[in-house]
PAFIPA-393669 format. One record per residue (C-alpha): residue number from 1; residue in three letters; z, x negated, y negated. Coordinates in nm, 2 decimals. Last residue first. Layout:
residues N
VORO:num:residuo:Z:X:Y
VORO:NUM:ala:Z:X:Y .
...
***
This chain:
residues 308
VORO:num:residuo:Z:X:Y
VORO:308:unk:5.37:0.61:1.60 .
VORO:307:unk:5.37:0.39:1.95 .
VORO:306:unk:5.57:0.66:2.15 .
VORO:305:unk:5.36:0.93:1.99 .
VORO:304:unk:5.03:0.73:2.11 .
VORO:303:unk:5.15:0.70:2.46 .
VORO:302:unk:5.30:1.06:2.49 .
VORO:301:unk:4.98:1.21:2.42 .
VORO:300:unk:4.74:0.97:2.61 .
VORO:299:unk:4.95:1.10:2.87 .
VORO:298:unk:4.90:1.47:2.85 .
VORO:297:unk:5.16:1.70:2.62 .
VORO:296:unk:5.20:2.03:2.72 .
VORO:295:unk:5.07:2.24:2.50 .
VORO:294:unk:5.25:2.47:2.26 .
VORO:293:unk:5.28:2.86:2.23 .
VORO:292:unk:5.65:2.91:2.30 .
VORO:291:unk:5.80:2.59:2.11 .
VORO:290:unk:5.54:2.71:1.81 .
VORO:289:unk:5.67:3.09:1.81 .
VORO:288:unk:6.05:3.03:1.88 .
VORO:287:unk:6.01:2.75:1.57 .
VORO:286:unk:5.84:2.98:1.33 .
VORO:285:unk:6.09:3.22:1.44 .
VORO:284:unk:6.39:3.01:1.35 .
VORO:283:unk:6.23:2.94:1.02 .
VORO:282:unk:6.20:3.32:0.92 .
VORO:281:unk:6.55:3.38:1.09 .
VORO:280:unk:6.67:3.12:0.86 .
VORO:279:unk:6.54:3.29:0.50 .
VORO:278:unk:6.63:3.60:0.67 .
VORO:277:unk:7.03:3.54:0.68 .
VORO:276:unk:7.04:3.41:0.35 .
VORO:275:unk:6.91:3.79:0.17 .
VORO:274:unk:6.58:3.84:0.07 .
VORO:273:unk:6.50:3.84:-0.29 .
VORO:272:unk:6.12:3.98:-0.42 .
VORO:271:unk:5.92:3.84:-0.66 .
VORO:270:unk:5.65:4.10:-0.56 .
VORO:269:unk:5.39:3.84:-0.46 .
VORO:268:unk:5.53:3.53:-0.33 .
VORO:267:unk:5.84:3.68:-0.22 .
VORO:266:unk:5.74:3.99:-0.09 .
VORO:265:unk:5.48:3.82:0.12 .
VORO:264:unk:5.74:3.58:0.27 .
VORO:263:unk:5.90:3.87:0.35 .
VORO:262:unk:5.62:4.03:0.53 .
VORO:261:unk:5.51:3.73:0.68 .
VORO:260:unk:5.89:3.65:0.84 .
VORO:259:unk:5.85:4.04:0.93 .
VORO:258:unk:5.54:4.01:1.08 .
VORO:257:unk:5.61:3.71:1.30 .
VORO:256:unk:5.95:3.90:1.44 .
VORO:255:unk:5.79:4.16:1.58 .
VORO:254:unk:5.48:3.93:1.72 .
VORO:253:unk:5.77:3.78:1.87 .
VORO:252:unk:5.91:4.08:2.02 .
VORO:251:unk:5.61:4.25:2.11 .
VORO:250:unk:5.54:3.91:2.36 .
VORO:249:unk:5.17:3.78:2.24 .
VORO:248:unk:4.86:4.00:2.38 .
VORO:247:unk:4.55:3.81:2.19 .
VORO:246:unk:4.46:4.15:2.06 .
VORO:245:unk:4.85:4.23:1.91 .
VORO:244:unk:4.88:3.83:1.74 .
VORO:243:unk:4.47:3.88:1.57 .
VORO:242:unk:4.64:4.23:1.46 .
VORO:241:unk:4.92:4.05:1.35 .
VORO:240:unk:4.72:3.80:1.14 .
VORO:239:unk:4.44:4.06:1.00 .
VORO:238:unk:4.77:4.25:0.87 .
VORO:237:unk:4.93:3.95:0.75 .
VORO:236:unk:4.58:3.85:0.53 .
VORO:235:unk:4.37:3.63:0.68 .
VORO:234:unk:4.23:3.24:0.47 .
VORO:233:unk:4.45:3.02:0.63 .
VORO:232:unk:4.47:3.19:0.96 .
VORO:231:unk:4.10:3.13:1.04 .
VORO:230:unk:4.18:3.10:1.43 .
VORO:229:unk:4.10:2.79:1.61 .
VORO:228:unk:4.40:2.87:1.84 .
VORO:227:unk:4.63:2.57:1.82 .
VORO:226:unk:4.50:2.40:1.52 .
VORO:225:unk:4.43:2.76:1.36 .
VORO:224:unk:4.76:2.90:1.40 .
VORO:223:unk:4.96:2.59:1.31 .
VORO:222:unk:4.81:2.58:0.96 .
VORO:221:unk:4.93:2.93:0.93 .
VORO:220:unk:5.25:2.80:1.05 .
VORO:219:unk:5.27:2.55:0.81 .
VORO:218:unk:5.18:2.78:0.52 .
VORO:217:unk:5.37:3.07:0.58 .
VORO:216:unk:5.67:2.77:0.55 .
VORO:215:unk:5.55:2.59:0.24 .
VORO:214:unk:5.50:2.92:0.09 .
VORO:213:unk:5.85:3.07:0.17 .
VORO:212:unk:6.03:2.74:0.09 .
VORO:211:unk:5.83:2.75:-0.24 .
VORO:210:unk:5.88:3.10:-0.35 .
VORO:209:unk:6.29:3.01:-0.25 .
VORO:208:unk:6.35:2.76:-0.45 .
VORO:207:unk:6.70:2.87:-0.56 .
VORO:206:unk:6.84:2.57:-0.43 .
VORO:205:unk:6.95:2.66:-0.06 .
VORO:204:unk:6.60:2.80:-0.09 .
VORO:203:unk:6.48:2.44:-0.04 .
VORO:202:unk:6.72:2.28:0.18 .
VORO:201:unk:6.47:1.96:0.20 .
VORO:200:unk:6.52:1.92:0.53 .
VORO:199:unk:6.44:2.21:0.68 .
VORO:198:unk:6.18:2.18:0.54 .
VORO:197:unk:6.10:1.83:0.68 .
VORO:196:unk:6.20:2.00:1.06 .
VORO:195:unk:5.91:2.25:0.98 .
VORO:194:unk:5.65:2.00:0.90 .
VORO:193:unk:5.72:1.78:1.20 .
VORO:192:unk:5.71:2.08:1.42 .
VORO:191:unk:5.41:2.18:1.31 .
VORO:190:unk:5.23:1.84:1.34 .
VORO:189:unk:5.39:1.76:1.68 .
VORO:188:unk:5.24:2.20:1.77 .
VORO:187:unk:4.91:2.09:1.66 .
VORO:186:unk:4.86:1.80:1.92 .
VORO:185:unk:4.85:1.47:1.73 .
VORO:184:unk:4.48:1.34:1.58 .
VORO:183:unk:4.39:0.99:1.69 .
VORO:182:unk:4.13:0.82:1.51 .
VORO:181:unk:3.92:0.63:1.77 .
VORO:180:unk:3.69:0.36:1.57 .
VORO:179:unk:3.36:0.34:1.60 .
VORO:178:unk:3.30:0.06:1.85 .
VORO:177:unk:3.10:-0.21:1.63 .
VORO:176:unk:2.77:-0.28:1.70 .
VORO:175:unk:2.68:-0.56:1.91 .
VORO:174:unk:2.48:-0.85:1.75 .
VORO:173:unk:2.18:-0.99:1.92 .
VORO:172:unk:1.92:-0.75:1.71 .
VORO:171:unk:2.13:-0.86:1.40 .
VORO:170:unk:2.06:-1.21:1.46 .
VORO:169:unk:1.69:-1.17:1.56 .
VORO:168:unk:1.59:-0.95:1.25 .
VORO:167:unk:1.77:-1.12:1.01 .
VORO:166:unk:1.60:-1.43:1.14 .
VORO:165:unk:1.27:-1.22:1.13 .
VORO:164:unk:1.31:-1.11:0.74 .
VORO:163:unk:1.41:-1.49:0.63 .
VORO:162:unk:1.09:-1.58:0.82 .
VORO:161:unk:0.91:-1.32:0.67 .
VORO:160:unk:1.05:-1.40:0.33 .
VORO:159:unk:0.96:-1.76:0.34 .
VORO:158:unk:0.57:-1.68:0.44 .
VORO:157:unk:0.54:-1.47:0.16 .
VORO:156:unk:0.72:-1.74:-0.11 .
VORO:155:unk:0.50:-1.98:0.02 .
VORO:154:unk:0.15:-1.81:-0.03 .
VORO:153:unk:0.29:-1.67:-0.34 .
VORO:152:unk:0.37:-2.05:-0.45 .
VORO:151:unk:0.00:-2.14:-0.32 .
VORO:150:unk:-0.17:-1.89:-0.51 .
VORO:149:unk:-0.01:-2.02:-0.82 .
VORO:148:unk:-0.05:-2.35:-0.80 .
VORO:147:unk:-0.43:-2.25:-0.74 .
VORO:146:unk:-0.44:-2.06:-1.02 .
VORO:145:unk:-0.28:-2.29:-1.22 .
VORO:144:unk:-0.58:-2.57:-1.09 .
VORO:143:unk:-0.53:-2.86:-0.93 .
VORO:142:unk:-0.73:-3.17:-0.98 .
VORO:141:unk:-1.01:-3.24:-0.82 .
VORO:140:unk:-1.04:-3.62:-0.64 .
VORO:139:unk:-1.39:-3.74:-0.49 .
VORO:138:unk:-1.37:-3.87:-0.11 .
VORO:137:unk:-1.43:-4.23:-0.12 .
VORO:136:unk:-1.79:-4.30:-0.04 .
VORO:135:unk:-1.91:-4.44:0.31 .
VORO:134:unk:-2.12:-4.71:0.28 .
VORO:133:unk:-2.52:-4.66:0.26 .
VORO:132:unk:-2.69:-4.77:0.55 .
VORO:131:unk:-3.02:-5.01:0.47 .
VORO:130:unk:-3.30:-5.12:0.76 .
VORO:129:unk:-3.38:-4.75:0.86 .
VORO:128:unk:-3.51:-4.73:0.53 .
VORO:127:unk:-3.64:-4.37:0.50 .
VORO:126:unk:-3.92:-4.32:0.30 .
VORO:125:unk:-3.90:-3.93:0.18 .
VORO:124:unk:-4.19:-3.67:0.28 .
VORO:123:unk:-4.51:-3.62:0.09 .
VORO:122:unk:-4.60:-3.25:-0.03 .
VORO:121:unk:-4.96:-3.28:-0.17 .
VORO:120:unk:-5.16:-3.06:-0.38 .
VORO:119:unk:-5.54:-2.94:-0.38 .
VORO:118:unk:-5.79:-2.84:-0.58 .
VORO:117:unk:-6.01:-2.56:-0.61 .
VORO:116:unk:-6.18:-2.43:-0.95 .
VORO:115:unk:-6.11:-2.10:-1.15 .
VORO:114:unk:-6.31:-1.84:-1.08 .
VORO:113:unk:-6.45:-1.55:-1.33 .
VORO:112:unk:-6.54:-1.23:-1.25 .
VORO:111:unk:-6.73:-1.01:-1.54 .
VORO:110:unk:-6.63:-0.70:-1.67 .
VORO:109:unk:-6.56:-0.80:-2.02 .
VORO:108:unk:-6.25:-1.10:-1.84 .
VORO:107:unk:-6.15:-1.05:-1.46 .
VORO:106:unk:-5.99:-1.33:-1.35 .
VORO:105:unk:-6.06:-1.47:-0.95 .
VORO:104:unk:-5.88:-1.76:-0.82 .
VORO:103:unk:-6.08:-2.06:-0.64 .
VORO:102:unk:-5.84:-2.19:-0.37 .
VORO:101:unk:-5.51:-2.41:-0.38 .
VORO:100:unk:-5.54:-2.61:-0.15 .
VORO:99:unk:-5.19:-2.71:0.06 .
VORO:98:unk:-5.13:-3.11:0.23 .
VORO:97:unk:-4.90:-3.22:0.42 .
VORO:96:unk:-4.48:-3.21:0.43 .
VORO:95:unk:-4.33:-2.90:0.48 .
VORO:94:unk:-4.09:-2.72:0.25 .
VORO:93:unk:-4.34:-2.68:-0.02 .
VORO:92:unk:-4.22:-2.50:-0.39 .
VORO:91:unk:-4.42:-2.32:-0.64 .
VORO:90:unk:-4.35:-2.19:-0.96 .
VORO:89:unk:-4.61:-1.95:-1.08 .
VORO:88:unk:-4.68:-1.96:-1.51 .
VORO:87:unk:-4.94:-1.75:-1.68 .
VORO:86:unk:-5.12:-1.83:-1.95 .
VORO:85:unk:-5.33:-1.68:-2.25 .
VORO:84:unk:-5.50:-1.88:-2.55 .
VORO:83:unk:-5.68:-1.65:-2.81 .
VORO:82:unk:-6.02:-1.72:-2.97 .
VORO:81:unk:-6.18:-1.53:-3.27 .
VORO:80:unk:-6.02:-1.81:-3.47 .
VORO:79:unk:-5.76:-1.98:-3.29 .
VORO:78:unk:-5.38:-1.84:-3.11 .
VORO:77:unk:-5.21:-2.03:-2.91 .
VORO:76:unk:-4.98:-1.94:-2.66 .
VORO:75:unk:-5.02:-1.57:-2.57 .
VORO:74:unk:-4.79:-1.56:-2.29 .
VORO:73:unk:-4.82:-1.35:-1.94 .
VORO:72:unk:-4.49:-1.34:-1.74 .
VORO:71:unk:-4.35:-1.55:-1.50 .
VORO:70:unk:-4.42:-1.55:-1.15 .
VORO:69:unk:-4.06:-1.76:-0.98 .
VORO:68:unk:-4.05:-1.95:-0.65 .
VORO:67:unk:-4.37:-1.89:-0.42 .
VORO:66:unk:-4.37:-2.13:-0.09 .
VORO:65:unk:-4.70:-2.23:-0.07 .
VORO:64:unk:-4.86:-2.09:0.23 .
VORO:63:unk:-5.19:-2.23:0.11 .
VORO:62:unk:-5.20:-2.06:-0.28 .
VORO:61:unk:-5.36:-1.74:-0.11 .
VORO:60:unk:-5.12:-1.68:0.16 .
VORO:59:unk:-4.81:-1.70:-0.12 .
VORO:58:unk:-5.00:-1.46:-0.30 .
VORO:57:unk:-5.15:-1.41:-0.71 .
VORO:56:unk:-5.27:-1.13:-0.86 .
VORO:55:unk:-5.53:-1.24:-1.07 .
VORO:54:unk:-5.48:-1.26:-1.43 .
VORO:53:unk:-5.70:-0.94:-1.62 .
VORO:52:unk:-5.86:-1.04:-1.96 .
VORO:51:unk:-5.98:-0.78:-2.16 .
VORO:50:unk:-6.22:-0.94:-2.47 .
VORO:49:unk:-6.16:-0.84:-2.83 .
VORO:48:unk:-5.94:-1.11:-2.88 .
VORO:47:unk:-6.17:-1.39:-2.78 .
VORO:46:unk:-6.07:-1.53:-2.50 .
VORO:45:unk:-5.97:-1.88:-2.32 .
VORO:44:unk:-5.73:-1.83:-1.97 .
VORO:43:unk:-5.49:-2.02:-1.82 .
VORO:42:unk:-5.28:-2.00:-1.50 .
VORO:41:unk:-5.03:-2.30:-1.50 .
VORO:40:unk:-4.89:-2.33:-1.15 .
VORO:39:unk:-4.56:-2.50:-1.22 .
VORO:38:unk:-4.35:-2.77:-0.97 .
VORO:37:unk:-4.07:-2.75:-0.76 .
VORO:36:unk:-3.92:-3.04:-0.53 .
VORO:35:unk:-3.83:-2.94:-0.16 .
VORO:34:unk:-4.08:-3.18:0.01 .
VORO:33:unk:-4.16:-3.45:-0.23 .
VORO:32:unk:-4.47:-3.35:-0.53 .
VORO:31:unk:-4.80:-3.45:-0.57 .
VORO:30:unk:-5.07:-3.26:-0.79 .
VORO:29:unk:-4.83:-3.24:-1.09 .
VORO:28:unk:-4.81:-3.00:-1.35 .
VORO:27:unk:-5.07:-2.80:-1.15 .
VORO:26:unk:-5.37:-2.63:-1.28 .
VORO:25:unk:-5.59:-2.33:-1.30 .
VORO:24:unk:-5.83:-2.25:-1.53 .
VORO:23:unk:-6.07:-1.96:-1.73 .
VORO:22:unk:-6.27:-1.99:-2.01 .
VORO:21:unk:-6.48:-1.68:-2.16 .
VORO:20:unk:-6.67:-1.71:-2.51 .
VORO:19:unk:-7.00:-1.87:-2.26 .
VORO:18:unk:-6.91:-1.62:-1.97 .
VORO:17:unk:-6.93:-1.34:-2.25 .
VORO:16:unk:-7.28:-1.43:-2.42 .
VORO:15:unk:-7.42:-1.52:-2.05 .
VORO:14:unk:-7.30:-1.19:-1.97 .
VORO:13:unk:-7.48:-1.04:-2.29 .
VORO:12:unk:-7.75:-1.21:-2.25 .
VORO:11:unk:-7.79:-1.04:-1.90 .
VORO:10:unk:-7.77:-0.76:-2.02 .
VORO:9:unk:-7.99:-0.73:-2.33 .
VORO:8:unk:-8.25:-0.91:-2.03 .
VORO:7:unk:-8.19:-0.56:-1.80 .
VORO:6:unk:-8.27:-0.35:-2.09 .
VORO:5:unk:-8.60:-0.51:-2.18 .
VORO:4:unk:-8.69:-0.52:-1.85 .
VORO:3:unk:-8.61:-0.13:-1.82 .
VORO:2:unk:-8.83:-0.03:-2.16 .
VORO:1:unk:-9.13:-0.23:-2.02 .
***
């Protein structure tokens, strides 16, 4: 007795929700070309104490509808004990025919509820084979800055590599210049030259004799290491006539060498004044020395002194 009363409770409570519950599904329009979009409006009738769950929705379910955008769940409307919910699925149809959209469960107080079936049609466009449209004219855009602007950089690149490849070709067909060929006299011409300019200049005739001394050590020092590639400049006398002992010069004229040094060392350093006669042995030995030591000249020699 107890359980049949129990089971009728129930069931007028399920009648009692089914009666508060309203569920539908509808399109905004039930015809539509192939390509064009239109809304699946999900809605469902509650009162606010009820759960409502929206079915989940598939592109196999709706026909192979083609499934756009599912939007979210809205409350739209709000009555007494009653609330309005919905739940908007575009859909799309790239194939003409037509696509049913089945029953679609809701759950609402623990009870299923379907909406109802219908279907939608996806017509193709009437093509008039009778009418051709004539050609348009092509539509003008202007010009943007950014456009101009790409374009000058465009031109301006291009206009440098061609600058770049004509330099390029022009220099690549151009010979470089022969370096040229500075001709240096054999160190004895340049000696010799020196030494006849001194004598010249009759220095120690006029009480300049430091000078004449230094100008003359100097020279043949100079000689020395043009000849010999000996650092004569920078020895001493005593590293000079050793160099003149090892490299087995005549004892006479490394005699005479050391005492034109000596003198001229006397001079420079300990203000020292040598009588006339030495001041032209010291030149007359510079000239035995560079006359005994010199090279013969080749032919490229006597060409190039012939033309100085």
């Amino acid at each position: 007795m107890n359980r049949c009363i129990l089971l009728i409770l129930i069931s007028l409570i399920s009648f009692t929700v089914q009666a508060q519950v309203t569920v539908q599904a509808s399109l905004d329009s039930t015809a539509i070309l192939i390509g064009d979009q239109t809304d699946l409006h999900l809605t469902v009738t509650a009162p606010p104490n009820v759960a409502v769950q929206f079915p989940l929705v598939s592109a196999e379910q709706l026909g192979d509808l083609e499934i756009i955008k599912i939007g979210k769940i809205d409350t739209l409307q709000a009555e007494i004990n009653r609330l309005v919910t919905q739940q908007n699925i575009t859909v799309t149809a790239y194939d003409s025919g037509f696509y049913r959209i089945p029953e679609l469960a809701f759950k609402a107080g623990g009870q299923t509820l379907y909406s109802k079936p219908f279907e939608l049609t996806v017509n193709t466009l009437q093509i008039d084979s009778t009418f051709i449209a004539p050609i348009k004219p092509i539509m003008g855009v202007p010009i943007t800055m950014r456009e101009i602007a790409t374009m000058l950089a465009t031109f301006l690149v291009i206009a440098a590599l061609i600058a770049a490849l004509v330099w390029w070709l022009r220099r690549r067909n151009q010979k470089d210049p022969e370096p040229e060929v500075i001709y240096v006299p054999p160190a004895h011409v340049t000696a010799l030259e020196k030494l006849n300019l001194l004598e010249k200049e009759k220095l120690w005739q006029q009480d300049k004799t430091k000078l004449y001394y230094t100008k003359l050590t100097y020279t043949f020092r100079e000689y020395l290491e043009n000849r010999y590639g000996v650092k004569a400049l920078e020895s001493t006398t005593d590293e000079i006539v050793g160099w003149l002992k090892r490299e087995k010069f005549s004892d006479d004229l490394t005699t005479k060498l050391r005492n034109t040094l000596q003198a001229s060392d006397l001079v420079k350093f300990a203000k020292s004044k040598p009588g006339v006669d030495i001041h032209q042995n010291a030149l007359d030995t510079a000239y035995e020395f560079i006359h005994a030591t010199k090279k013969p000249l080749t032919e490229e020699d006597e060409k190039q002194l012939k033309g100085a």
